[in-house]
C-alpha positions as CSV (number, residue, x, y, z in Angstrom):
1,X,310.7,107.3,-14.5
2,X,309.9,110.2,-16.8
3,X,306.3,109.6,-15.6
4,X,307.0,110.0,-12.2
5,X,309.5,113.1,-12.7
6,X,306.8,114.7,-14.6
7,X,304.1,114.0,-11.8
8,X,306.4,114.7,-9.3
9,X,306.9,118.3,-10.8
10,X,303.4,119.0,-11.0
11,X,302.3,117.5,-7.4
12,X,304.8,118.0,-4.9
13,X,304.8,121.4,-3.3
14,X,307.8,124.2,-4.1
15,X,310.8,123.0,-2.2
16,X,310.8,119.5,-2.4
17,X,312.6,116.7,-4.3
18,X,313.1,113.2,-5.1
19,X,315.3,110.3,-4.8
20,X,315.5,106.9,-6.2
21,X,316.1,103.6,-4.6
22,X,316.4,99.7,-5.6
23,X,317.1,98.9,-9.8
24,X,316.2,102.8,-10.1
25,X,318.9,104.0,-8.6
26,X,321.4,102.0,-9.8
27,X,319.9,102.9,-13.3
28,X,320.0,106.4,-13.1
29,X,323.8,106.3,-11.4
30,X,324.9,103.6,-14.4
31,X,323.6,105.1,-17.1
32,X,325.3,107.8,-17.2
33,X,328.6,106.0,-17.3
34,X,327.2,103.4,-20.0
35,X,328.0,105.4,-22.8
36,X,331.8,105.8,-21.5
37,X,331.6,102.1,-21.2
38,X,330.1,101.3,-25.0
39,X,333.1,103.6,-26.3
40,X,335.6,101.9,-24.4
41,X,334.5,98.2,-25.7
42,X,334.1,99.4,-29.1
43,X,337.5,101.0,-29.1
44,X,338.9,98.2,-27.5
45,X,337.4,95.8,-29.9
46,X,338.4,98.0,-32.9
47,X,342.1,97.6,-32.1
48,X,342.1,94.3,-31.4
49,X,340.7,93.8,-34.6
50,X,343.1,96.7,-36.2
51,X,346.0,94.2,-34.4
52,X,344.9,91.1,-36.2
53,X,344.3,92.2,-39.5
54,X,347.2,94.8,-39.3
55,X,344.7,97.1,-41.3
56,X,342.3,100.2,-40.0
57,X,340.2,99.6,-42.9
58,X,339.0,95.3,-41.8
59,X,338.0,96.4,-38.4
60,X,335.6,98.9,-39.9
61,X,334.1,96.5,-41.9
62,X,333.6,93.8,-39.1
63,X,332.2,96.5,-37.2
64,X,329.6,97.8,-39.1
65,X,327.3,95.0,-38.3
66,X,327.6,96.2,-34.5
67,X,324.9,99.5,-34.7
68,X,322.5,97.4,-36.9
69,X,322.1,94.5,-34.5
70,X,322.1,96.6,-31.4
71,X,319.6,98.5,-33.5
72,X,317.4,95.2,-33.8
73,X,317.9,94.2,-30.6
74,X,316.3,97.8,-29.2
75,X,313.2,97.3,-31.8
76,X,312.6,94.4,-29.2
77,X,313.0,96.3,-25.8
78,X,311.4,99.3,-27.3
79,X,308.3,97.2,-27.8
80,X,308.6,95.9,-24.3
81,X,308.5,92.2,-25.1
82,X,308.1,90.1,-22.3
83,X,308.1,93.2,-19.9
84,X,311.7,94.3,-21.1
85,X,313.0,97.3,-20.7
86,X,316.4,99.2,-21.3
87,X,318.2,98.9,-17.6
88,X,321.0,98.1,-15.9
89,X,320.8,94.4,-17.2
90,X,319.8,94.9,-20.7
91,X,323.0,97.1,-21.0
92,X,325.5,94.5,-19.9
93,X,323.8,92.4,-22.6
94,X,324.6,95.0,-25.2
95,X,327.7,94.9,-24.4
96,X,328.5,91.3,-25.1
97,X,326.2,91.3,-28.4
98,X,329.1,93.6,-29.4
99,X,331.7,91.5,-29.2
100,X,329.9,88.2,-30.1
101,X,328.3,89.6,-33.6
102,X,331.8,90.9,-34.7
103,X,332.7,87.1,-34.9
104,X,330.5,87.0,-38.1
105,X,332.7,89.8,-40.1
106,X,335.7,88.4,-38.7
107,X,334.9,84.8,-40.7
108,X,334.2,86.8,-43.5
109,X,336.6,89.1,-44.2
110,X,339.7,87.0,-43.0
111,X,338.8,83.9,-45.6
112,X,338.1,87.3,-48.3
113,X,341.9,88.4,-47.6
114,X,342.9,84.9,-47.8
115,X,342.0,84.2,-51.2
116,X,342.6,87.9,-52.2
117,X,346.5,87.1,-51.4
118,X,345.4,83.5,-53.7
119,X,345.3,85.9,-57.1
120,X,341.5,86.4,-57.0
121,X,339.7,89.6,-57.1
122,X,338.3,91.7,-54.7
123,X,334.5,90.8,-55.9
124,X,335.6,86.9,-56.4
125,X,337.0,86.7,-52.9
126,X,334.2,88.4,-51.0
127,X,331.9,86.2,-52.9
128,X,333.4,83.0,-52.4
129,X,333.7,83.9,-48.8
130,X,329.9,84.9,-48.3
131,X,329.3,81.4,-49.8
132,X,331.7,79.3,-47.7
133,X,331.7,81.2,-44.6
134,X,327.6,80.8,-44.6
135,X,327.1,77.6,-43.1
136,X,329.6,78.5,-40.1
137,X,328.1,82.2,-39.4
138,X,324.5,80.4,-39.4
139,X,326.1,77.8,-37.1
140,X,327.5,80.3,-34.7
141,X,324.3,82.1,-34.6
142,X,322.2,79.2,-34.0
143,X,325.0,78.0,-31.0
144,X,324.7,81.6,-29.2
145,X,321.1,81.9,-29.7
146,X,320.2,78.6,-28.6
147,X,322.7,79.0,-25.7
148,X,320.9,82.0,-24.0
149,X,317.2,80.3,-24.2
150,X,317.5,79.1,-20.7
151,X,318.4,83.2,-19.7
152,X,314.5,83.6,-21.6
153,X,312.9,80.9,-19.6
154,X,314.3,81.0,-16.5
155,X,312.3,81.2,-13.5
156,X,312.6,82.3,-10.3
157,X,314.7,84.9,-8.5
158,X,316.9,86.6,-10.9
159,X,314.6,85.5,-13.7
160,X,313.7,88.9,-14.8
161,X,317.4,90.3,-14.9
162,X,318.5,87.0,-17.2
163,X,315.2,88.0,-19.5
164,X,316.5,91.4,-20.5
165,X,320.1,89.9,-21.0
166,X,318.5,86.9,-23.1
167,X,316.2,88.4,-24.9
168,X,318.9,91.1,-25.9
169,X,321.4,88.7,-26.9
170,X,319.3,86.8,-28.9
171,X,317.4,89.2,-31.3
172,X,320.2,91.3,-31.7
173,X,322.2,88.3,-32.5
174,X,319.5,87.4,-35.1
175,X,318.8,90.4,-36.8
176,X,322.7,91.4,-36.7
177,X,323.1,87.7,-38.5
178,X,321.0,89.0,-41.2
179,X,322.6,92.2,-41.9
180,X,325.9,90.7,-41.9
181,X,325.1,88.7,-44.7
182,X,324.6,91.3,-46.9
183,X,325.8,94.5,-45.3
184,X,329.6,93.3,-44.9
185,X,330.3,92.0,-48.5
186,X,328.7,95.5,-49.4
187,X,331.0,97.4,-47.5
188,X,334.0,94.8,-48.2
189,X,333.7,96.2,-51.7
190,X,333.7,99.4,-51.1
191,X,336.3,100.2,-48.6
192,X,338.7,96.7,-47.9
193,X,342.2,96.9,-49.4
194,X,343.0,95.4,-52.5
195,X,345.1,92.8,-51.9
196,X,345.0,91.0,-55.0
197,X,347.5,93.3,-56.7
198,X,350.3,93.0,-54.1
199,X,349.8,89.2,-54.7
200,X,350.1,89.6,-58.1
201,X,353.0,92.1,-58.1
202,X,354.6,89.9,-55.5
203,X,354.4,86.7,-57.5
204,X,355.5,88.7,-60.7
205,X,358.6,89.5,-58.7
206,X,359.5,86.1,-57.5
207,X,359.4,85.1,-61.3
208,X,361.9,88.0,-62.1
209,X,364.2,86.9,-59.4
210,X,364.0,83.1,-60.4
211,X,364.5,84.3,-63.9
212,X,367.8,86.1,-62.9
């Protein structure tokens, strides 16, 4: 498009213009409104999040995984494998990886505040969580990935728009995996509540009042 806007400018004579029609023109009148529509679902997904975990910090730490794994999943489109392309279709698929690779932090982080509110520290639980939670993060990934092969491979009419959506989903998911393993305990430790002192002032009270 910027091609043709470019040759246009330096072809056509004074006084005309140009137009757009099939995929490009719902493109060009989409995209604008795309990043209206990113903001909304990341909003809406942060207080969802801020809802569950009654706490602003949690969703910030489920959420940093987001930009890195749409980041991955660009590197992909950027290098136009398979013929993709950021449109209409590789948007939409954005937009779900969103919401599907914040199921990772939400494993982590909710077992790390469980065992927090146990008596153990912040760097125990966060641990113990990146160990346990590993097998069902790896599981998830491999579920959702595996689930949106037949979106690469299809064939036929409409196989080009379930391409971009697949191929999206899938290396984003993959390369947001990744970070999550290692990003989110980062971040766990330097931002998530400590928990593990209400526990312990809480239990230290119970004992007073069983005392008296």
């Amino acid at each position: 498009m910027s091609y043709l806007q470019g040759l246009a400018a330096t072809t056509l004579p004074p006084g005309y213009s140009i137009d757009y029609g099939g995929l490009t023109r719902q493109y060009v009148q989409e995209s604008s409104g795309f990043v209206t529509t990113f903001a909304l679902a990341l909003i809406i997904i942060f207080l969802c999040l801020a809802a569950l975990f009654e706490s602003f910090r949690d969703p910030l730490i489920i959420l940093v995984s987001v930009p890195m794994s749409i980041a991955g999943a660009l590197v992909f489109v950027s290098l136009g494998i398979g013929g993709a392309s950021l449109n209409i279709y590789s948007e939409v698929g954005l937009v779900t990886l969103m919401g599907l690779i914040s199921k990772h932090g939400i494993l982590m982080v909710e077992f790390a505040n469980a065992l927090q509110k146990e008596g153990k520290s912040k760097r125990e639980a966060i641990e113990a969580a990146a160990g346990i939670r590993l097998r069902p993060i790896l599981m998830t990934t491999a579920a959702m990935v595996l689930g949106v092969v037949p979106l690469i491979t299809a064939t036929g009419a409409g196989a080009a728009s379930r391409f971009q959506m697949g191929l999206v989903i899938a290396t984003g998911l993959s390369i947001g995996t990744l970070f999550t393993l290692f990003v989110v305990p980062a971040v766990y430790m330097l931002i998530a509540a400590d928990h593990s002192k209400a526990a312990t002032g809480e239990a230290a009270d119970l004992a007073e009042t069983e005392t008296a």
